[in-house]
N, C-alpha and C positions, 0 to 999 in steps of 0.2 A: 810537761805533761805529754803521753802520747799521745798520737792519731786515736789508736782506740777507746783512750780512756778520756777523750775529751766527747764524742756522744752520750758516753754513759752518766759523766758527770749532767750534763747539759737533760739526760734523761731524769735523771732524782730529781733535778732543780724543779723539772715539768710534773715531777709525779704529783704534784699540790693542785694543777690546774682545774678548774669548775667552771660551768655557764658554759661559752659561746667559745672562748679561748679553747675546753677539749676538745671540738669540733671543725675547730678552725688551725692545724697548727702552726704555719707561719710565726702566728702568734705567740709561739711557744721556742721555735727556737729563733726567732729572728733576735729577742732577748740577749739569748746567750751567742751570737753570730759575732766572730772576731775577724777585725778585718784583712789581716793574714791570708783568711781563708778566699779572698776575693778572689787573686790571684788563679788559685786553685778551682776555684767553680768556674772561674772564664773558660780558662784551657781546657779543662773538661765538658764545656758546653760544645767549645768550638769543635774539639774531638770526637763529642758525637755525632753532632749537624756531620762531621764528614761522614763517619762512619752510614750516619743514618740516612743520608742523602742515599746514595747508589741501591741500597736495602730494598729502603722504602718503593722507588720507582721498579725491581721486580717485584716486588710482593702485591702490587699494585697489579700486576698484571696476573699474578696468580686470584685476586679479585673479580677476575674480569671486568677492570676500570681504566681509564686513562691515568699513565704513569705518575700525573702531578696528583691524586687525588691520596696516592700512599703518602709522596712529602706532606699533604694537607694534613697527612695522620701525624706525620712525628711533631709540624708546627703546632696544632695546636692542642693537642694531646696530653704533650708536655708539662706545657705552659698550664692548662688548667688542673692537671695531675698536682703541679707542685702547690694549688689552694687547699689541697684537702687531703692531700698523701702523707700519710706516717713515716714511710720509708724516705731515707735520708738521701740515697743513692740508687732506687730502682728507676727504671730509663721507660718511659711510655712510648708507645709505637705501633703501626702495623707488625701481627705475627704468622707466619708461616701458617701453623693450623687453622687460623681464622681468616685470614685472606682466602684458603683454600674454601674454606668453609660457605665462608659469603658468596663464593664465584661459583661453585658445585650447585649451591642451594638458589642462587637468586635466577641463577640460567633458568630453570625451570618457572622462574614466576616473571620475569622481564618483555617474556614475549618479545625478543630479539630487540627491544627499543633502547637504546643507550640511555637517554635520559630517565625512562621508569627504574631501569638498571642501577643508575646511579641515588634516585629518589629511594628507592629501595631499602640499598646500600646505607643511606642515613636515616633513613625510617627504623633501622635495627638497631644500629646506636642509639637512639631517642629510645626508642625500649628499652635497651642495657641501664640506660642511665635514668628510669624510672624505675627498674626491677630493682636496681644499687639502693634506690635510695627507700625504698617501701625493704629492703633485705635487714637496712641499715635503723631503720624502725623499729622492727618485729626483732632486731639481734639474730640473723640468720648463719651468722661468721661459721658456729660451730656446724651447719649442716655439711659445708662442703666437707669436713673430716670424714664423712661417711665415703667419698668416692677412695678408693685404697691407692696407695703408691701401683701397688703389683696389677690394677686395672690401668692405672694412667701409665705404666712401662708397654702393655701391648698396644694400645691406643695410640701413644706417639710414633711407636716404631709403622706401625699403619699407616697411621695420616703421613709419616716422611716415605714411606714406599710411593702411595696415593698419587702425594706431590710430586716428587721427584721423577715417576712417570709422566705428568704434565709437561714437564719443562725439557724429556729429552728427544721429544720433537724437532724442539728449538736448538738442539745441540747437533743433531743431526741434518739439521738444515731440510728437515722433510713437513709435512704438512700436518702429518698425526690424526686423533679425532678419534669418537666413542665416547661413551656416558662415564661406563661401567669399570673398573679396573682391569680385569679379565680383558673386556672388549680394548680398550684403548691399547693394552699391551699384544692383542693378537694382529691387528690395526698397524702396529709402529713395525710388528716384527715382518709385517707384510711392505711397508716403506725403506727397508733398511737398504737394498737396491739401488733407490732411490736417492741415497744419501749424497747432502752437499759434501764434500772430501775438505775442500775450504771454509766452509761453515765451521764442519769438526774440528781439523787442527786448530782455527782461531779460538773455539770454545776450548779446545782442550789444554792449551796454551796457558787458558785463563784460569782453568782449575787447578792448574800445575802452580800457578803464582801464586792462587788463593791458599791453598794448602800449604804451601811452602811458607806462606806471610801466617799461617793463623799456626803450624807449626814455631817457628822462630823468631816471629816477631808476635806476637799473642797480644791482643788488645790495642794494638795499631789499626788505622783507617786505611787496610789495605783494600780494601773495595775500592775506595777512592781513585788510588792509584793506578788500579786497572782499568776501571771507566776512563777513568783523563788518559793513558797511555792507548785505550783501544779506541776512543775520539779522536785522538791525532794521526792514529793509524790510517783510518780511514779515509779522514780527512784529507792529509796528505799523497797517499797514494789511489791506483786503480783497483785495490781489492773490493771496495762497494760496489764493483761491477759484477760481480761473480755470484751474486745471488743472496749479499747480505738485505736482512729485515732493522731496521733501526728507527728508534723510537719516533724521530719525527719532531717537529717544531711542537714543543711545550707553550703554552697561554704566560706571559710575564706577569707579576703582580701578584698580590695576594689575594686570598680565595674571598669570595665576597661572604658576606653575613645570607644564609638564605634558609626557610625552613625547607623540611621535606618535603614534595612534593604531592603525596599519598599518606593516607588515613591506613590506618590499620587497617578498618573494614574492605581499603579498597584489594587488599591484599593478602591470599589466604596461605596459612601457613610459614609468616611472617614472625608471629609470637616465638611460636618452636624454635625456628631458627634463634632470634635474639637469646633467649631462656640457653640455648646450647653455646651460644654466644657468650655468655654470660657465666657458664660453667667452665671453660677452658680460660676465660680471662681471668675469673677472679683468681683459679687454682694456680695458674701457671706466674700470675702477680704473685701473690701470695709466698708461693714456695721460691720464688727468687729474692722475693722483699726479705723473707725470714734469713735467707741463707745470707743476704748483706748484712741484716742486724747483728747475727750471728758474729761474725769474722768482726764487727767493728765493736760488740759489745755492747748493745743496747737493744730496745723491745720494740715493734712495730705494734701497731695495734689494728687485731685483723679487722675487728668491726668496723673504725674507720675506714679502713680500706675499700669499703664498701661506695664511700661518699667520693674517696680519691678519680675511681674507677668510673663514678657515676658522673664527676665532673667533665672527667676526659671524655667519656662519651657521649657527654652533651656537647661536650666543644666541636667534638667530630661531625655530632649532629648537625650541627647550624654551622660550619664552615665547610661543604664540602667533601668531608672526610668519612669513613667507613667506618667499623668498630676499633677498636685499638685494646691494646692490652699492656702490663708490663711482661717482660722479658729477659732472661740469665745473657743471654749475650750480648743485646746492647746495652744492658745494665752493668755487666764485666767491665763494657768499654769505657762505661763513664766511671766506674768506681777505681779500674786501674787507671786513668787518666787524672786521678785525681778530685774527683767531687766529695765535695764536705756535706753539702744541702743541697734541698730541690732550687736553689736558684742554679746550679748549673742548668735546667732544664729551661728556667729563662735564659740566658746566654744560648741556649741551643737553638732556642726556639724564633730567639733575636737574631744567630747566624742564616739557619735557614731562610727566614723571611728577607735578608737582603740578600740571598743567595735566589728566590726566587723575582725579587725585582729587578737585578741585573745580567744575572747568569743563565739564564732559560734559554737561551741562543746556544749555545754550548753546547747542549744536550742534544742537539735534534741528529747528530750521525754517530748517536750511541746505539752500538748493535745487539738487538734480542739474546742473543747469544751470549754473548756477555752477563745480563741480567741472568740467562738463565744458569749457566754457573755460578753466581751469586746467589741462589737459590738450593742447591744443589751441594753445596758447602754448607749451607746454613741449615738446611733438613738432616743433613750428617749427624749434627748433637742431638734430633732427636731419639738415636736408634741409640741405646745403650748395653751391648754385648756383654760387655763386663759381668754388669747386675744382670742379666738374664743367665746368665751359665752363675750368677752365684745362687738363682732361686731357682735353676734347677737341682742343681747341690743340695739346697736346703730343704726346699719342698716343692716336691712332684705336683702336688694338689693348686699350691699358688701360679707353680710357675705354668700348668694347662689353664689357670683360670684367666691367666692375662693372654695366651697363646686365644682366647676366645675373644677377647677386646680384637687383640690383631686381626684376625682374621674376618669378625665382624664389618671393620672398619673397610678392609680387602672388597668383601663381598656387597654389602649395602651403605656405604658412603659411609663418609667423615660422620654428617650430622645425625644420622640412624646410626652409625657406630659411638658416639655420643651416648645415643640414649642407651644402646647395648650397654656400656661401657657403667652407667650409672645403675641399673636393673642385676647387674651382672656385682658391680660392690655391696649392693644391696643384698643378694640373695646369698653372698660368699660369706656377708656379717649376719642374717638368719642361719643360714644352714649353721656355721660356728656357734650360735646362741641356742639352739635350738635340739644341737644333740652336743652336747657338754662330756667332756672327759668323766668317767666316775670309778674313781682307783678303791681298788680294793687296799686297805691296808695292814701292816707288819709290823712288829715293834722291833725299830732299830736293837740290835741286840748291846746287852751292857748300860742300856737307858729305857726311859718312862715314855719314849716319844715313839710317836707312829708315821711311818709313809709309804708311800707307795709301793707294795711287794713287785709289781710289774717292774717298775726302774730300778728297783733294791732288791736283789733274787736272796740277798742274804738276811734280811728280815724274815723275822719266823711268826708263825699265825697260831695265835693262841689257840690251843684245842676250845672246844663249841662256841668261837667268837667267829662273827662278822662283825667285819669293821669296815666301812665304805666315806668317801667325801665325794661330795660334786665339785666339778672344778669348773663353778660359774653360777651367778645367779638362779634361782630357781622359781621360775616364772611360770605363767601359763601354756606358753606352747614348748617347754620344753620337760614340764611336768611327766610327761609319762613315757618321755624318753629314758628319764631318769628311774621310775617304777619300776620298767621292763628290764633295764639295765642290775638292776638289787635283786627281781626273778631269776635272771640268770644266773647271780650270784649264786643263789640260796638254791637252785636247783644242781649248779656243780660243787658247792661247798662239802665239804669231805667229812666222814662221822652224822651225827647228832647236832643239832646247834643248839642254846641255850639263849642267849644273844646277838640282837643287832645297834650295833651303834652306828648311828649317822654323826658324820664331823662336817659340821658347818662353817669349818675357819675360813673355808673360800667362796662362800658365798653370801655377796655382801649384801643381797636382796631377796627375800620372798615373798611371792605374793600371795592371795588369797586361794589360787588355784593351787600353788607350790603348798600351803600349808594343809588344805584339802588331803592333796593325793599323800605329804605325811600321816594323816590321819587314817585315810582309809590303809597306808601300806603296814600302820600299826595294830588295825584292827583283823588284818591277815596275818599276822604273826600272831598275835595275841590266840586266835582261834588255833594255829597250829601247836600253840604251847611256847611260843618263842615270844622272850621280852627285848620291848626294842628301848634306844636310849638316845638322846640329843645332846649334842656337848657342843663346845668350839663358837655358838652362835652371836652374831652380833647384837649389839642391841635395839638397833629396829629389826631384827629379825624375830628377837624373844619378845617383842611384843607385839606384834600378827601372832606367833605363835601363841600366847599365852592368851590375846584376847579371841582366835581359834580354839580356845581351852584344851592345847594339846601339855599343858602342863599336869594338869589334873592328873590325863592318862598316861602320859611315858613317864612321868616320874620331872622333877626339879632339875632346871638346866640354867642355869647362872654362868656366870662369865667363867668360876674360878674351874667348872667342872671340866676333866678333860677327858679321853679315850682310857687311858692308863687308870682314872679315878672308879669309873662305873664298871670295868673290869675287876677292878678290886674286891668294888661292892659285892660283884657277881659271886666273887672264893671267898666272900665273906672275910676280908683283910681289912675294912672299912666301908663306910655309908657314904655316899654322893649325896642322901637326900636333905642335908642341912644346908639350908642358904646358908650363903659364904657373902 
């Protein structure tokens, strides 16, 4: 059997589970867990502890926390991801956007105190992981489908602009500073003078490896290798005398068990954050979880994911650690490495922890610099060029609306570009709902069927017919878009009219407004001498309209009637009006 088809199987086995087992799934595949696979979850744990080691420790610092508080994320993150995660092979961790997030967002509420900073920091996690679990209640899986890919494409490309201005301070070996994006970048372009020359080449030395490791060696712990290679460096030679910053003596041991320090109330504008917290975790878990199911042949289950997420970030909570999320790139590492199930993320979770009881000494002549190209490689994947030149190609209209995510994000931070970002999906799926395509239609010639004369210039339009469809539910607020749109019609339609027919095949909904403004738009025709007719409509639609009593007046619309039928009726060729 292969690799793929052995989750899928192990998926149908679970599709029977009930009670506490769907909630819990360990449960569910430890069952089918063959020990073959042991092997394979170990090396894959061990491969991510490495990968996730170096990560964690800058992203940590894009938090603005001490370095050990990012590995705090991936220990225990992990480890409780894999009680309650669906996904077989997605990797828990600190992420780029939300490190960013947390460190932009909590500067302004910390009041320069390390320890609030940090209390903070897990004050937002403890929120994540009661909003997970009240989401996971209520069945909230399907809201996030409202935020669109084409807002989360300008929003990433943002928040890695954002970041990446952060960290090239640090590569520059200059000092940096400012809130704002504009300011920080008029700031650094003011320090460049300034520049360490030695700082640079080391940093740039190390994007040169980085790149060249994620080009050719792809899914290897090349992080790794350039921490332990720029450790030694240092180490061994006079170059720490020239102005490098390095991380400094790490605390041995693992993180104690501790709550937050602070209440909600003691902290304003805490929620927001978590709540926005909470949007790029679940989306950005999610759309990685799916895309490993995917390639392995098997189903995630989003609403779970809710409890996965909510565990991790209780873990983060009470150990130390900051929000976390899952992730496509250290999820890559662990799935090309090999992982079968979340027990690799124990094994990872069991590497790192003896990695921080004995090897913390290691770390302390590890240079900023370093981190910060490890950052700086890693915000690269969120800018996707590609799909942006193919959704300008496609649509103008999509590809400004995510161009307004970006630039959001640019202008008033990650966490207000967030909420941009959601308001902005929101109003791109009203505005689409809200004014609906309404084609006039043509009878394909040589046949009974009718479509769109606009996309079909060679469809011909029966002398005194109108023939129109709406192309989307017909609701309240989008009722008299649709009205004014049939005005138009009927005021450029050419000759005399006789008839209008509405075709309802593409609209799977109407409401009691939608049935309304058919009514009155029948009682305007009617007074100008014009009969209008219904066909095509579903059957929750023919019964609003019928208990509307728009049967009565436009005449019998059953399933069988169609545009060609009531045309007929019209030359007197046959009657539409026998139920069929």
């Amino acid at each position: 059997m292969t690799r793929q088809a052995e989750p899928a199987r192990a998926l149908a086995e679970d599709a029977q589970v009930r009670g506490w087992r769907a909630a819990f799934p360990p449960a569910q595949w430890l069952r089918t867990y063959q020990s073959k696979w042991l092997a394979n979850d170990a090396i894959a744990g061990v491969t991510l502890a490495a990968y996730g080691i170096p990560v964690s420790l800058a992203y940590a610092t894009l938090a603005g926390l001490p370095p050990q508080y990012g590995i705090y994320c991936y220990l225990v993150g992990g480890l409780f991801y894999a009680l309650f995660g669906s996904s077989r092979q997605l990797a828990i961790g600190p992420t780029s956007a939300i490190s960013m997030l947390v460190g932009v967002t909590v500067a302004g509420m910390a009041q320069g105190d390390p320890d609030r900073w940090a209390s903070i920091a897990a004050l937002t996690a403890l929120l994540i992981a009661a909003m997970c679990v009240l989401a996971w209640l209520l069945r909230l899986s399907s809201l996030v489908n409202f935020i669109s890919e084409t807002i989360l494409l300008g929003f990433k490309a943002g928040a890695a602009c954002t970041i990446a201005l952060t960290q090239l301070p640090k590569l520059f070996g200059v000092k940096g500073g400012g809130e704002a994006f504009f300011e920080r970048l008029v700031i650094l372009g003011g320090q460049i003078p300034e520049t360490n020359l030695a700082v640079l080449a080391f940093g740039l030395v190390a994007l040169v490896l980085l790149l060249l490791a994620e080009k050719y060696l792809p899914g290897r712990p090349a992080a790794l290798f350039v921490v332990v290679a720029s450790i030694i460096v240092l180490s061994v030679t006079s170059l720490g005398e020239l102005g490098f910053k390095v991380v400094g003596a790490l605390p041995q041991g693992l993180p104690d068990f501790k709550l937050p320090g602070l209440r909600v109330r003691d902290v304003d504008g805490v929620i927001p954050l978590a709540f926005a917290c909470l949007l790029l975790s679940y989306v950005e878990s999610v759309s990685a979880a799916r895309a490993l199911a995917e390639a392995h042949k098997y189903e995630i289950d989003p609403r779970q994911e809710f409890l996965g997420l909510g565990a991790a970030n209780l873990g983060a909570a009470l150990f130390q650690a900051y929000p976390v999320a899952g992730g496509l790139s250290q999820s890559s590492v662990n799935d090309t490495a090999g992982a079968r199930t979340p027990l690799a993320l124990v094994f990872a979770s069991v590497t790192i922890g003896l990695c921080l009881m004995f090897l913390t000494e290691g770390l302390k002549n590890l240079p900023n610099v370093v981190l910060a190209a490890i950052v700086l490689v890693a915000v690269k994947g969120l800018v996707n060029i590609g799909e942006m030149k193919r959704l300008w190609r496609v649509s103008r209209f999509e590809f400004a609306v995510s161009m307004i995510a970006f630039v959001a994000v640019l202008l008033l931070g990650i966490l207000n570009g967030v909420i941009v970002a959601v308001l902005a999906s929101l109003a791109l799926l009203i505005s689409r709902v809200a004014s609906p395509h309404v084609a006039t239609l043509g009878r394909i010639p040589g046949t009974r069927k009718f479509s769109d004369i606009e996309r079909n210039p060679d469809n011909t339009v029966v002398p005194g017919v109108l023939a129109f469809r709406v192309d989307a539910a017909l609701l309240y607020f989008n009722a008299e878009h649709v009205r004014e749109a049939v005005r138009q019609m009927l005021r450029s339609a050419p000759g005399t009219l006789k008839l209008v027919v509405c075709d309802l095949s593409t609209s799977p909904q109407v409401d009691l407004a939608g049935a309304r403004m058919l009514a009155k738009l029948h009682q305007e025709l009617a007074e100008a001498g014009i009969r209008m007719r219904l066909v095509a409509a579903h059957a929750p639609v023919r019964d609003i309209l019928r208990a509307e009593g728009l049967e009565e007046s436009v005449g019998y619309f059953g399933r069988r009637i169609s545009v060609a039928d009531v045309i007929d009726e019209m030359e007197g060729r046959k009657t539409a009006d026998t139920p069929a």
